[in-house]
N, C-alpha and C positions, 0 to 999 in steps of 0.2 A: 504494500500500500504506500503510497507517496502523500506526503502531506504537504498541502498547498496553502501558505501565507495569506492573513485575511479571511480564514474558512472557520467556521464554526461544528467541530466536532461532538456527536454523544460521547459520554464518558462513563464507563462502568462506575467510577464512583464519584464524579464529582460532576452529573448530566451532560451538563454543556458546558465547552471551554474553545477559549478560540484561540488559535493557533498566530501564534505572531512571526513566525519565522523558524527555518531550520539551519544553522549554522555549523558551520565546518571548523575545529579547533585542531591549528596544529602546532605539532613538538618544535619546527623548524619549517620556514618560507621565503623563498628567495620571488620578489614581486617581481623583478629582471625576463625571470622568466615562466613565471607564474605557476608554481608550483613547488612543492613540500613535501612532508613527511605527517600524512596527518592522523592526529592521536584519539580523537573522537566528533561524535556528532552532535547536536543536542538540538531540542527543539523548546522554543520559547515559547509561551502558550499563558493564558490570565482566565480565570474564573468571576473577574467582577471586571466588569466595562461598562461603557454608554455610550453617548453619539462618539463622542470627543477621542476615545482611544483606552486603553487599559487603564484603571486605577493605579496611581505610581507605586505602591507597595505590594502588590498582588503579581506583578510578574512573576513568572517560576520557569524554571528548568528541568528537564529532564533527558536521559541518553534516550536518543529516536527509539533506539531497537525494544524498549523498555518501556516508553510512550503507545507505542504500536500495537501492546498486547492489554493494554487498554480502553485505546479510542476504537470509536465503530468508524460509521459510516459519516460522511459531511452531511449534515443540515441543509445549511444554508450557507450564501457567501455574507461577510460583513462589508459593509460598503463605505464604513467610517460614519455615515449619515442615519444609524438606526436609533429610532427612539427607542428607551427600555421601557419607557412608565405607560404607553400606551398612549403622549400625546402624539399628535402630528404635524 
């Protein structure tokens, strides 16, 4: 399963969480020539948002492959523009 930025995933235990990015972390990279030695992956993902973007203290982490056997399927996509409280 590939997880796509901006996407709001079910979550075995935490319903819905939206996915902010999956980043590549490495040991060693040479930007010259774009590419490294890389030591993991993770994906950046927040359980409390609204129009504006994540809560600044609720961003979280986790290793993709670990993420994965968690999340289900996408919902829906976030557009930046959602209301949470039902106005419009």
């Amino acid at each position: 399963m590939n997880l796509t930025e901006n996407t709001i995933y079910s979550h075995d235990e935490l319903e819905e969480v939206l996915v902010l990015g999956v980043h590549h972390i490495f040991e060693t990279y040479d930007p010259d020539a774009g590419d490294g030695d890389l030591r993991s992956r993770v994906v950046r993902y927040t359980v409390d948002w609204d129009e504006y973007g994540p809560m600044p203290t609720s961003v979280r982490t986790a290793p993709v492959e670990e993420f994965r056997t968690v999340v289900g399927d996408a919902v829906r996509t976030w557009d930046g523009g959602e209301c949470t409280n039902g106005d419009a």
